[in-house]
Every structure is written in structure tokens, then in C-alpha cells.
KELO-939455 format. One line per field, with one value per atom (N, C-alpha, C): residue number from 1; residue in three letters; atom name; z, y, x. Coordinates in steps of 0.02 Angstrom, whole numbers. Example, Ala and Ser with C-alpha at 12.3 -4.5 7.8 and 13.67 -1.06 7.14 Angstrom:
<lumkes>
num: (1/1/1/2/2/2) $
residu: (ALA/ALA/ALA/SER/SER/SER) $
atome: (N/CA/C/N/CA/C) $
up: (390/390/390/354/357/394) $
north: (-284/-225/-165/-112/-53/2) $
east: (660/615/660/642/684/645) $
</lumkes>
This chain:
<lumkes>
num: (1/1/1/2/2/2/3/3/3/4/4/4/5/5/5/6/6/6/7/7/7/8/8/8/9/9/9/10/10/10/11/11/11/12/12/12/13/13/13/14/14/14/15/15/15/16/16/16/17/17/17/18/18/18/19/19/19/20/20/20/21/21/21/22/22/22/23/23/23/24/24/24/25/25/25/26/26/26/27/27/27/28/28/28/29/29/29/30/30/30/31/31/31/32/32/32/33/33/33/34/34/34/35/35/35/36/36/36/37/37/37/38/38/38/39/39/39/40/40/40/41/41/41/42/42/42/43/43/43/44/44/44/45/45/45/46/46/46/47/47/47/48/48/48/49/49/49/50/50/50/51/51/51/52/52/52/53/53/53/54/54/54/55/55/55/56/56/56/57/57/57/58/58/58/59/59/59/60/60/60/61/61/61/62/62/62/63/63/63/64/64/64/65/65/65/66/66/66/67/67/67/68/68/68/69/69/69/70/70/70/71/71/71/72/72/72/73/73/73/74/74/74/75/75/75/76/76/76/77/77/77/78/78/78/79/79/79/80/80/80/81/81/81/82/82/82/83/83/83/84/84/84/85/85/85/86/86/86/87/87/87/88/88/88/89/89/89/90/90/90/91/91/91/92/92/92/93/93/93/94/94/94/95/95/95/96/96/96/97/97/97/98/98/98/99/99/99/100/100/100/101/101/101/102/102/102/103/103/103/104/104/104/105/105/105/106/106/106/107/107/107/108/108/108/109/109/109/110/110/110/111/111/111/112/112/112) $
residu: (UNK/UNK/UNK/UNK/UNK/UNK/UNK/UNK/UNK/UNK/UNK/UNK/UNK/UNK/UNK/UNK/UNK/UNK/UNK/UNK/UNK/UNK/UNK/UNK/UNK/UNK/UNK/UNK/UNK/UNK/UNK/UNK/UNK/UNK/UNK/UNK/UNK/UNK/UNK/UNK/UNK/UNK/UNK/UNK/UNK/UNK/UNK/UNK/UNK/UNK/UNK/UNK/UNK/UNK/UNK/UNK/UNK/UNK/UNK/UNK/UNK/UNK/UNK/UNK/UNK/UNK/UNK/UNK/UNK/UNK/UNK/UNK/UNK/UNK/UNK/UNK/UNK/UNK/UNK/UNK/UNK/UNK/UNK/UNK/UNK/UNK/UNK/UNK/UNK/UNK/UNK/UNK/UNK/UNK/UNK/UNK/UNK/UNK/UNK/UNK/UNK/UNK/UNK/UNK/UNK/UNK/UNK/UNK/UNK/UNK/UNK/UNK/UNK/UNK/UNK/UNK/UNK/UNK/UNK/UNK/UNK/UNK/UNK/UNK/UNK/UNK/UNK/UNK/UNK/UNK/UNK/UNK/UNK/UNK/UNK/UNK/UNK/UNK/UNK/UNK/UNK/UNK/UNK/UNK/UNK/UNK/UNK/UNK/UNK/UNK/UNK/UNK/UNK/UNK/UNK/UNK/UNK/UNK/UNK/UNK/UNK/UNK/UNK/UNK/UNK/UNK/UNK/UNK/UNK/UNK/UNK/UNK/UNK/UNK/UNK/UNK/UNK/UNK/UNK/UNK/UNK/UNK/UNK/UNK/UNK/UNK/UNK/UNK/UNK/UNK/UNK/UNK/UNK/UNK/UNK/UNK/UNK/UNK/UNK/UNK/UNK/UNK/UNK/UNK/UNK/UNK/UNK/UNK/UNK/UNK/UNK/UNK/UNK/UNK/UNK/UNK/UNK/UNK/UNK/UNK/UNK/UNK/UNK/UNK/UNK/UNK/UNK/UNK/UNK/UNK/UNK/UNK/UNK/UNK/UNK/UNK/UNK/UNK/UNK/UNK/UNK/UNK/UNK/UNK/UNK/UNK/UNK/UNK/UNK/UNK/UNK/UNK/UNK/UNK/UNK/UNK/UNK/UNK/UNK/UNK/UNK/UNK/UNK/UNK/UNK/UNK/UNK/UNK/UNK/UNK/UNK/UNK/UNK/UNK/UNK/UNK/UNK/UNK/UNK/UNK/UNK/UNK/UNK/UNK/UNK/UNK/UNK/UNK/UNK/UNK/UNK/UNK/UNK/UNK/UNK/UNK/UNK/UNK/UNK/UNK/UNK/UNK/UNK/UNK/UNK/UNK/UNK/UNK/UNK/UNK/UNK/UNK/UNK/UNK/UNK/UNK/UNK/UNK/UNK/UNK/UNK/UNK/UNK/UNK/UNK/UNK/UNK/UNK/UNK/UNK/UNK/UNK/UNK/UNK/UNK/UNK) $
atome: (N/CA/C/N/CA/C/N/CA/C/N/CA/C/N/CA/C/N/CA/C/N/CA/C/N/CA/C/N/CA/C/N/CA/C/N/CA/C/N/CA/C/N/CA/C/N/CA/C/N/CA/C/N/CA/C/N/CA/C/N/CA/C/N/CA/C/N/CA/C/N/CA/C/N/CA/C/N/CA/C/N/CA/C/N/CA/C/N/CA/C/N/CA/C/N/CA/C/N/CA/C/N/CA/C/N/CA/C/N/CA/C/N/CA/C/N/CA/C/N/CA/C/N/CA/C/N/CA/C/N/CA/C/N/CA/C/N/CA/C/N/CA/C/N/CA/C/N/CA/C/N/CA/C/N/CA/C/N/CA/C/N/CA/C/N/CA/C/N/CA/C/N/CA/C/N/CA/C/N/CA/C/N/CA/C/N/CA/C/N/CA/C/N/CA/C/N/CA/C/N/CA/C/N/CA/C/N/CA/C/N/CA/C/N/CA/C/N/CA/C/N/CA/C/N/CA/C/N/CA/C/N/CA/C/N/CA/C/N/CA/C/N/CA/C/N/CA/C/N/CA/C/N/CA/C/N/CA/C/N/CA/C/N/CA/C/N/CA/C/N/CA/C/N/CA/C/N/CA/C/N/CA/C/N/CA/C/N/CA/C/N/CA/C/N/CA/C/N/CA/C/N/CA/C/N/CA/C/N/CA/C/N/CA/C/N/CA/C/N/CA/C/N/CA/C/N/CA/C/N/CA/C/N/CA/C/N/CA/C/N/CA/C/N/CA/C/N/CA/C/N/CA/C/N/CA/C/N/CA/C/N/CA/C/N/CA/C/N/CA/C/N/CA/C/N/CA/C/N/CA/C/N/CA/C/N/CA/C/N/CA/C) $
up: (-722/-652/-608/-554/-507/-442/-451/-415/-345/-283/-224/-171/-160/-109/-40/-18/52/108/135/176/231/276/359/396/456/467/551/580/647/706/701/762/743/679/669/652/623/558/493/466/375/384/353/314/272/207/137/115/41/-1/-68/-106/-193/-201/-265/-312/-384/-422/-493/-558/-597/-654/-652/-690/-686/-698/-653/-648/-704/-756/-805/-807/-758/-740/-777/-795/-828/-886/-924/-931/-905/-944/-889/-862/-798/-780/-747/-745/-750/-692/-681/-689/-587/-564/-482/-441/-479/-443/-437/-490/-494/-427/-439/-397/-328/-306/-253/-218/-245/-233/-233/-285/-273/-208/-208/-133/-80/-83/-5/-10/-65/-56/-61/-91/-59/3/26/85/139/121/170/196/138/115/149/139/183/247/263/337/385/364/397/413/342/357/408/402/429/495/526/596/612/612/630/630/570/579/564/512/462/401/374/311/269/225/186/142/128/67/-18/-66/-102/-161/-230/-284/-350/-402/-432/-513/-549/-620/-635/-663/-692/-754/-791/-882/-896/-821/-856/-804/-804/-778/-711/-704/-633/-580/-571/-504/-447/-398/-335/-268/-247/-180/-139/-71/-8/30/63/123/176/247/310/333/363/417/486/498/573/611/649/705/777/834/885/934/904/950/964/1001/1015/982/1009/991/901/889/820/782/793/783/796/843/856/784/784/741/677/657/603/580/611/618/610/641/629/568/552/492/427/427/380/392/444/462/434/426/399/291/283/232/221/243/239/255/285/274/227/207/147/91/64/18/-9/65/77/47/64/63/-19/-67/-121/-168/-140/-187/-174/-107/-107/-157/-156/-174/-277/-280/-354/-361/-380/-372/-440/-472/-544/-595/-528/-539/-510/-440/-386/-361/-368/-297/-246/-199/-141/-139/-126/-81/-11/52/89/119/97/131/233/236/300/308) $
north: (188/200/150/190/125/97/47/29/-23/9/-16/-69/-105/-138/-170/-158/-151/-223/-270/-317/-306/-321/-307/-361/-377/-439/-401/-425/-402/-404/-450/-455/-416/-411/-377/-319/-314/-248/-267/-225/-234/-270/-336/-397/-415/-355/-342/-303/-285/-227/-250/-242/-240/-180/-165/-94/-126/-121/-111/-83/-64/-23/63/90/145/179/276/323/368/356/403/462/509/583/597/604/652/592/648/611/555/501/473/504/486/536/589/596/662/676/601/582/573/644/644/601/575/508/464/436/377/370/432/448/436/472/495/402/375/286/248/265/222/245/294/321/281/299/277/212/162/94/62/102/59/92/156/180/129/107/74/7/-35/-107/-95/-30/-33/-20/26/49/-34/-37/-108/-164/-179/-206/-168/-121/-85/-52/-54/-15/-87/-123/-164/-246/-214/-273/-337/-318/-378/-394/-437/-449/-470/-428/-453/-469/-527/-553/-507/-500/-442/-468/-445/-460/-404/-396/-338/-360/-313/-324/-257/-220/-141/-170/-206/-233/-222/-278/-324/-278/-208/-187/-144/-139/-111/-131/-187/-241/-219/-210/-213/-281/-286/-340/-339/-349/-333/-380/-433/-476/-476/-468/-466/-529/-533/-607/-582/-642/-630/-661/-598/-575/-579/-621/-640/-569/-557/-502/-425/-425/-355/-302/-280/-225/-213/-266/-275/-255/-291/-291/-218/-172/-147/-80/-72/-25/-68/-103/-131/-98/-124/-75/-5/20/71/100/77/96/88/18/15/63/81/128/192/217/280/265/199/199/185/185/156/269/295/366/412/399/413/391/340/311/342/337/368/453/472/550/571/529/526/509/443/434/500/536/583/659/652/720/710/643/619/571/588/503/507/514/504/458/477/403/357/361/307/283/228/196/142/149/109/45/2/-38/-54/-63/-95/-152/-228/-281/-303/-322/-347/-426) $
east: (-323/-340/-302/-274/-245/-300/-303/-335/-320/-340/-293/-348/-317/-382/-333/-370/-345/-356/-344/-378/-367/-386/-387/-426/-398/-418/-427/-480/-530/-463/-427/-373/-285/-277/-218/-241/-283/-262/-241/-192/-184/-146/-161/-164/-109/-130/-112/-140/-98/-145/-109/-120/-136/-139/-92/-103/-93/-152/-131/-165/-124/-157/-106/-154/-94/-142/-117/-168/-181/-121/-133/-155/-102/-140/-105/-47/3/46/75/150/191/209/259/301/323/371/338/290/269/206/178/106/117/88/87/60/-3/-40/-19/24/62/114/173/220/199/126/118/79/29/49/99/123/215/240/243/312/268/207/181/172/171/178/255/294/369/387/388/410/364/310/281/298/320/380/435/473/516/517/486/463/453/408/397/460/499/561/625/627/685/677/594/565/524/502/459/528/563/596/544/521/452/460/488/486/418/392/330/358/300/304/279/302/294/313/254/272/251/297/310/269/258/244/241/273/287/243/268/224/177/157/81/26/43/-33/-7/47/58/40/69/49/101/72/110/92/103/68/111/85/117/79/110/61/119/98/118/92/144/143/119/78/83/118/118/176/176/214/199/220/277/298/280/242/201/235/281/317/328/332/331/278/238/144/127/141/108/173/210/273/248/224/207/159/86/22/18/65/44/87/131/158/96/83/15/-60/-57/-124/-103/-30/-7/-30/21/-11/-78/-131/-203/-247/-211/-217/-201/-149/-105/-140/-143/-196/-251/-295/-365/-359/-319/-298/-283/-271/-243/-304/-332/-396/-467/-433/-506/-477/-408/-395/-398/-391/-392/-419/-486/-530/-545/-533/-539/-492/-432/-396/-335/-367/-359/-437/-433/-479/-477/-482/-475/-548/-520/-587/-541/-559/-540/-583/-563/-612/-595/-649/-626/-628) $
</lumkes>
């Protein structure tokens, strides 16, 4: 099961998020749940860098469990903050949309 948790903080928004474990729907290769978390958590890594112009901090483990991590800095410049945000609110929908359509093996927590 992959399991995603979400942080959010009262004055920015998303924080960070964590993904790890693996959904084991299918086949490797094969396995749509997996695919369909991956895309929306690196498209989201990059989005942020390449539209927000934000570098997160980000760390990988394919091995040991399917680790992902993503932490955002905070950000002085509005325009930024705000193309940032909402890039993470797309992935924080996206997510949501994935663990309801396959909850058997994704789950979300989001802390505040």
C-alpha cells in the first residue's frame, strides 16, 4: 500500500508530503496506482520548480520501501507562493481523487 501524508501549515498551505510503500495493484510495470501517484508526485516537483520557479528540497529511495519526500520552502514572493500553492492544491486533489477511486491501496492522511 502506498501510503501519502500530507502537511499543511495554517499560513501557507502544503508544507510537504511523503509517499511511501508500494500499491501493488498490478504487475510491475503494469501496476496503475503506482503510475498514477508517481506522475502526480514528480509532475508536481517539477511544476513547482519550472512555474513557481521553487526549488524543493526532495529525497528518493525506489529500494528501501518506495520513499518519496518533497518539502517547500517558504517563500517571500507572492507571485511565487501563490503558482506554488496552487500547484500543490492540484496535487493534494489529484491524490485525494486516486485514494477514493483505489482505497484499497493508496491512503492519504493530511496533518495540519
Amino acid at each position: 500500500m502506498i501510503k501519502v501524508t500530507i502537511k499543511l501549515s495554517a499560513q501557507t498551505g502544503v508544507e510537504q508530503f511523503e509517499m511511501i510503500g508500494h500499491a501493488d495493484s498490478g504487475p510491475y510495470g503494469q501496476d496503475i496506482v503506482c503510475a498514477a501517484a508517481s506522475v502526480l508526485a514528480i509532475n508536481t516537483i517539477n511544476s513547482v520548480e519550472q512555474i513557481a520557479d521553487v526549488k524543493p528540497e526532495t529525497r528518493m529511495d525506489e529500494d528501501n520501501g518506495g520513499l518519496l519526500t518533497a518539502k517547500f520552502p517558504k517563500v517571500s514572493n507572492r507571485d511565487q507562493l501563490l503558482q506554488m500553492q496552487a500547484i500543490l492544491k492540484s496535487f493534494v486533489i489529484g491524490m485525494q481523487d486516486v485514494a477514493r477511486n483505489y482505497s484499497q491501496f493508496i491512503k492519504i492522511n493530511i496533518q495540519n
